[in-house]
C-alpha positions in Angstrom: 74.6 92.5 2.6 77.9 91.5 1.0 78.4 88.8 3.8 74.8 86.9 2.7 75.8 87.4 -0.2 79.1 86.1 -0.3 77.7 82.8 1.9 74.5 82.5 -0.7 77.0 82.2 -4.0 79.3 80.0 -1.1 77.0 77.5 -0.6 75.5 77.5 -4.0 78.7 77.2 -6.3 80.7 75.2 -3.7 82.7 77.7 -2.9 84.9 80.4 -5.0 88.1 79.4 -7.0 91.3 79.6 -4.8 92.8 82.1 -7.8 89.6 84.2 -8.1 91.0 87.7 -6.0 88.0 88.6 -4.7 88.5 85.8 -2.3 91.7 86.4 -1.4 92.8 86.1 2.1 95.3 88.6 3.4 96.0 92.5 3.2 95.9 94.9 0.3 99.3 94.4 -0.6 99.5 90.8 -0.1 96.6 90.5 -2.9 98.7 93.5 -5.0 101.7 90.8 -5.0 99.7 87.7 -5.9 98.0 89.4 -8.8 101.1 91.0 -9.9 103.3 87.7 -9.7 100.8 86.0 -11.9 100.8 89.3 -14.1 103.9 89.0 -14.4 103.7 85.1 -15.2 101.2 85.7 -17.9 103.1 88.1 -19.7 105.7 85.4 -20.2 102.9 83.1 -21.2 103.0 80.9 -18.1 100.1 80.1 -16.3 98.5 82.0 -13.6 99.0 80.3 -10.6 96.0 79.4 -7.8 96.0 80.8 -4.2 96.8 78.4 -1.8 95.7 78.9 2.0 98.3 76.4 3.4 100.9 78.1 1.7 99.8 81.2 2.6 100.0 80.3 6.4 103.5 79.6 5.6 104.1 82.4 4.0 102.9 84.8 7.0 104.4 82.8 9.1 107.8 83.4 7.9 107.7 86.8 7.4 106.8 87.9 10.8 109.3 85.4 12.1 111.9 87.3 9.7 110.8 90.4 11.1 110.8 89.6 14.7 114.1 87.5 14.5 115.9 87.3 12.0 119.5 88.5 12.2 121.5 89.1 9.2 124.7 87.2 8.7 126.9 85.2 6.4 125.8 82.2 7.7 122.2 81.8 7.3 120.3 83.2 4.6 116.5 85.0 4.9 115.1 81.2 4.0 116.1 80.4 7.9 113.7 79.8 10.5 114.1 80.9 14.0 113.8 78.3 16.8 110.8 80.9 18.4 108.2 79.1 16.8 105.6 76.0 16.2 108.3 75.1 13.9 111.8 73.1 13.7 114.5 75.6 13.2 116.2 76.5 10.4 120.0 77.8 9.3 119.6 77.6 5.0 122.8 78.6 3.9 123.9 79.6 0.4 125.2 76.4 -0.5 121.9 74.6 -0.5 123.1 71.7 1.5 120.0 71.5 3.3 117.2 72.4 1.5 114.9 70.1 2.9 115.1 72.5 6.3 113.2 74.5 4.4 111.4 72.9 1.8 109.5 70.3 4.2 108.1 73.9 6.8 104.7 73.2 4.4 104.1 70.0 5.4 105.5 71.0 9.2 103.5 74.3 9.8 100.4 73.7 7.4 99.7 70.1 6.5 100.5 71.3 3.0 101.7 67.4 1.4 104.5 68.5 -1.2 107.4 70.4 -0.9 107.4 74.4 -0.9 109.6 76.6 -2.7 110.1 80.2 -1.3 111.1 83.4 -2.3 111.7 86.3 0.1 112.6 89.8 -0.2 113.8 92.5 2.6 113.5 96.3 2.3 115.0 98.5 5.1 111.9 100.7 5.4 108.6 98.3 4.0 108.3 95.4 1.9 105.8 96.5 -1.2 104.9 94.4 -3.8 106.2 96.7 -7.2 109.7 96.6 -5.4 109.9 92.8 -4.3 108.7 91.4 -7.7 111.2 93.8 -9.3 113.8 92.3 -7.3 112.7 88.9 -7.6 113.0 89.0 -11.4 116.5 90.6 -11.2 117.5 87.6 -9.2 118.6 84.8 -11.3 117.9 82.1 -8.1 114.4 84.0 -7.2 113.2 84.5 -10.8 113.7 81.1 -11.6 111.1 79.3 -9.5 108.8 82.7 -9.9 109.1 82.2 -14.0 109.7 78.3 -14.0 113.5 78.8 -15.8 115.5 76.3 -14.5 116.0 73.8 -12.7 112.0 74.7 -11.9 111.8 74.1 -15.9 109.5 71.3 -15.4 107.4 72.4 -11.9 103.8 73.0 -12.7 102.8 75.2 -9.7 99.7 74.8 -8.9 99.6 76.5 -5.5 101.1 79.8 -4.4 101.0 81.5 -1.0 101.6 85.0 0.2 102.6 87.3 3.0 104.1 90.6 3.5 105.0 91.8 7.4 106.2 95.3 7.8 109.7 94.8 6.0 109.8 91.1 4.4 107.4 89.8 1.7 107.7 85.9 1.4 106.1 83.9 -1.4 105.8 79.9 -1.6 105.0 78.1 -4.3 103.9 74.3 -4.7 103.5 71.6 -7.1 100.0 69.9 -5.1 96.6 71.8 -5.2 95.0 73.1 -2.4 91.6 74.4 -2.2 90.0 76.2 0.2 
């Protein structure tokens, strides 16, 4: 019954708003960590930021390639990509030299038309949403694009993806809408 349902309101409002959770796309906690985030955004008197699809491909996307093969070490940071994918690889280093190698995996892995700003977090035992937003916002590089302090002063998300896998939770943000 919920299915009809769901494809009756569907087709007769054009579809559900990409922020409206009861849509959402993912796993229990992926949903806990996109309501919190913009919670958390709200309470700073930011705007709630919309769920975006392609950004939440991404966002899955990296996590389990973090979790399959990702190898700690002082070279490249969790914003690398492994070369075991449908994507180019990826060795983002702390300097921020190359931040297009990760910025652009958007546009590479999802179509998504803007550049993509990421936050990831690693737990040894499981990646929960309470302790990655905690850490995110103890983070001065993290909680910046989370909270829009600078130099993401003047970024108007308007598209935010999500996806936790076993030990990593990975967040992207964008400046371009994208509806479902």
């Amino acid at each position: 019954m919920t299915t009809y349902l769901s494809l009756f309101l569907w087709f007769c409002f054009g579809g559900l708003a990409a922020s409206d959770s009861n849509y959402f796309q993912g796993s229990v906690e992926e949903k806990q960590l996109f309501e919190a985030i913009n919670g958390y955004r709200e309470g700073r008197g930011l705007p709630a930021v919309p769920l975006s699809p392609a950004l939440s491909k991404v966002a899955k996307a990296h996590a389990r390639d973090l979790m399959d093969n990702y190898q700690p070490s002082k070279r490249c940071n969790l914003h690398s990509w492994s070369d075991k994918g449908a994507w180019t690889d990826c060795c983002y280093r702390d300097n921020h030299k190359n931040p297009e190698c990760m910025w652009d995996k958007p546009k590479e892995i999802a179509g998504y038309e803007s550049p993509g700003y990421e936050i990831a977090y690693w737990h040894s035992a499981a990646a929960t949403p309470e302790e990655a937003l905690k850490v995110w916002t103890k983070s001065p590089g993290h909680h910046a694009v989370l909270a829009n302090l600078p130099p993401f002063k003047a970024a108007t998300w308007k598209a935010m993806g999500v996806g936790i896998y076993k030990q990593y939770a990975v967040v992207w943000f964008g400046e371009m809408e994208d509806i479902p």
